[in-house]
Structures are given as C-alpha cells and as structure tokens.
N, C-alpha and C positions, 0 to 999 in steps of 0.2 A: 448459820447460827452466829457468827463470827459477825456478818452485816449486820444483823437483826442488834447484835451487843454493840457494835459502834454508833449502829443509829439513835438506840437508847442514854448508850454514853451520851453522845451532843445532844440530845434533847435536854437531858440532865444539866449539861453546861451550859446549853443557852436560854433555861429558864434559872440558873444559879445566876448567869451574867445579868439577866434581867432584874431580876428582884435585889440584885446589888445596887443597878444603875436605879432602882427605886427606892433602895435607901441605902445612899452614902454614906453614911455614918458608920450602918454593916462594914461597908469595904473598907473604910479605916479601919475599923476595928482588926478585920481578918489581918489586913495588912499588917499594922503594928504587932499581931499575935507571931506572925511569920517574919518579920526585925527580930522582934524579942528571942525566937528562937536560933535565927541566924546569927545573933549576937552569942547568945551562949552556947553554941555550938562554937564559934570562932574563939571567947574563951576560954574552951575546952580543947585546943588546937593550941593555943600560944601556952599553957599548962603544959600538954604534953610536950610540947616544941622543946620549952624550957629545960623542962627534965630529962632530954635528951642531950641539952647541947650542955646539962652540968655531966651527964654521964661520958662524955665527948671528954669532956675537961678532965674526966678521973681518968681517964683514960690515956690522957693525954700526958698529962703526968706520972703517969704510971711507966707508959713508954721512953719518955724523958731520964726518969732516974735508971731505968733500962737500960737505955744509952748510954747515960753515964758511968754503969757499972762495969759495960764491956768497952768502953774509954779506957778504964783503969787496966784494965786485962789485958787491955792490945798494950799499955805501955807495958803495963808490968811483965808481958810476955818477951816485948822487943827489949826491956833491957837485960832479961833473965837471957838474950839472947836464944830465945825458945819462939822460932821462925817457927816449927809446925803447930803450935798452937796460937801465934802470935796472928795469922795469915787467915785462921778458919774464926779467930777471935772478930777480925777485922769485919769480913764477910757478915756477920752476926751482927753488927754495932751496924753497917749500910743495910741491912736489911729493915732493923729498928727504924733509921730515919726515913728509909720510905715508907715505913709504918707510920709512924708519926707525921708525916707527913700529909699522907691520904685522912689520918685522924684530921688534923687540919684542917686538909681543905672540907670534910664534910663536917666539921665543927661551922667553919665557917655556910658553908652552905644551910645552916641549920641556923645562925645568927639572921641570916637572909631570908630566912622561912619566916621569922621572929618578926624582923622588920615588916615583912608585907603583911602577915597576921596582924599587927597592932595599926595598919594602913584600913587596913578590910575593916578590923572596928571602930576607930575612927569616922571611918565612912558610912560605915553599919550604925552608928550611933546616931551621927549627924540627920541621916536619912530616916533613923526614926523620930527624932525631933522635928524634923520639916512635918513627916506626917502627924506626928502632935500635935503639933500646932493647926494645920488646915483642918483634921477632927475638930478640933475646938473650934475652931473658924465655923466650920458644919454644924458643929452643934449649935453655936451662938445663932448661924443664921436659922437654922431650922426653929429653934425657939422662936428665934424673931419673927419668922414667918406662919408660925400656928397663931403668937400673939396677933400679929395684924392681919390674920385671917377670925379669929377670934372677936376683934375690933370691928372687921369689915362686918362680919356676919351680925354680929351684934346693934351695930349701927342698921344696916339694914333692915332685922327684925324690927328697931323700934320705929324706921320710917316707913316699914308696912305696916306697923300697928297703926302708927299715928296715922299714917295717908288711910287707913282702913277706919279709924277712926274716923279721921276729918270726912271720908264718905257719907259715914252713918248719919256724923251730924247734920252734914249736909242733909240727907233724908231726914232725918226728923225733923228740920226748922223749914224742909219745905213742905210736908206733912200737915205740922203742926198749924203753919203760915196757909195751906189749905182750907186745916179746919178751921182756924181763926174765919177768913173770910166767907168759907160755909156760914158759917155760925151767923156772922154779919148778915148777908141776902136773907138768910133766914129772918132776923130781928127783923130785918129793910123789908122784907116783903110780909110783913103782918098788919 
C-alpha cells in the first residue's frame, strides 16, 4: 500500500514538474508565493527575536539593580561589623553576577539571532526581486512570442490565401484563355 502511495506521490510530482517546465510563468509565480511566505515568516522570527532580547534587557536590569542592592548589604554588613550576614550577603551578590551574566551572554546570543534574521531577509528579499524580475522577463518574452507567433501565423494565412488565390486565378485566365481560343476555331472554322 505504502509503494502503491509513493508511486502515485511521483507520478503527481512529475507531471506537477512538467506542466511547470510548460509554463514558466506558473513556477515564478509558485516560487515568489514561497519568497513572500519565507519572508514573513523570517519577519515573524526577527519580531519575536526582538521581544526577547528587550525581555533579556528587563531582566538584565532588574538583575543589575539586584546587584546593587546587595552591594550596599555586603558594605553595610562589613561595616556594621556583621561578618555573618555580611559573608552569606556576599555569596548572594556573586550569585547575581553569574546571573546576570548568563542574562548576558544569551541577550547577546539573541542580538546574533537578530543579526542573521535580518541577513536571511535581506537575502530573502533580494532573491525575490531576481525572481521578479525574470517573471517579467517571462512574461514580456511570452507575450513576445504569442505576438510573433500571432504575426507568423497571420502572415502565413494571408500567403495561403493569396498563393491560393494566385492558384485560382491562375485557373481561370487559363480557362477562360481556353474558352477564348475555343471560341476563336470555332468563328475560324465556319
């Protein structure tokens, strides 16, 4: 059953592939459809990106003034001369900056995500303009060529008319050039 559905799948694809390679136009068309979507999918990706790496940044901040708070703790402990909570203060504030820090670095890894998403559309972009353009390319030639197929056939027609023409006349003035000289022997031999 499973052969029977892949054989049918390819059949499917290589008459999809055919009637594509018979009209060009189709595959630009599909193609640009599938740009247009890989682009706003990749704007939907550098969005959310975004909104991550401002959430990174609240966070980051948040941690920051954190830090700071038990800055003030550790001094204010060591100079209240208050070692047991001046020591477990300390512990608390190194903890924070390795937080802050991992914030960091996947803030920045998330800047980096940003970067190559705005690469990818760029690229995404460009590449649907190439195919813009060769579509219209397509399209102009295709036009071009129904017209001078249009012309060819048209011309043709009227050189079969006329060669079909110039036949007929040919038959009737030799015909007519017939009867004429009928006509003559006849007169000549009374």
């Amino acid at each position: 059953m499973v052969g029977l559905f892949d054989d049918f799948n390819r059949f499917l694809e290589n008459r999809l592939e055919e009637f594509l390679r018979n009209n060009p136009h189709l595959e630009f068309e599909a193609l640009l459809e599938q740009l247009r979507e890989q682009e706003e999918d990749t704007l939907k990706l550098i969005a959310d990106l975004q909104l991550q790496e401002k959430r990174a940044q609240d966070e980051i901040l948040a941690t920051a003034q954190e830090i700071q708070r038990w800055h003030v703790r550790v001094e204010k402990a060591k100079a209240a001369n208050r070692l047991d909570l001046a020591q477990p203060a300390q512990e608390r504030e190194a903890a924070l900056l390795r937080e802050g820090n991992q914030r960091w670095g996947h803030m920045q890894g998330l800047k980096e995500r940003i970067t190559q998403a705005k690469e990818l559309l760029r690229q995404i972009q460009q590449r649907r303009q190439e195919v813009q353009t060769k579509a219209t390319e397509a399209q102009t030639n295709r036009a071009n060529y129904q017209t001078q197929q249009l012309w060819e056939t048209d011309g043709w027609n009227r050189r079969a008319r006329s060669q079909g023409a110039d036949d007929l006349e040919a038959t009737f003035q030799r015909w007519e050039t017939q009867e004429e000289l009928d006509q003559l022997k006849r007169n000549m031999g009374r």
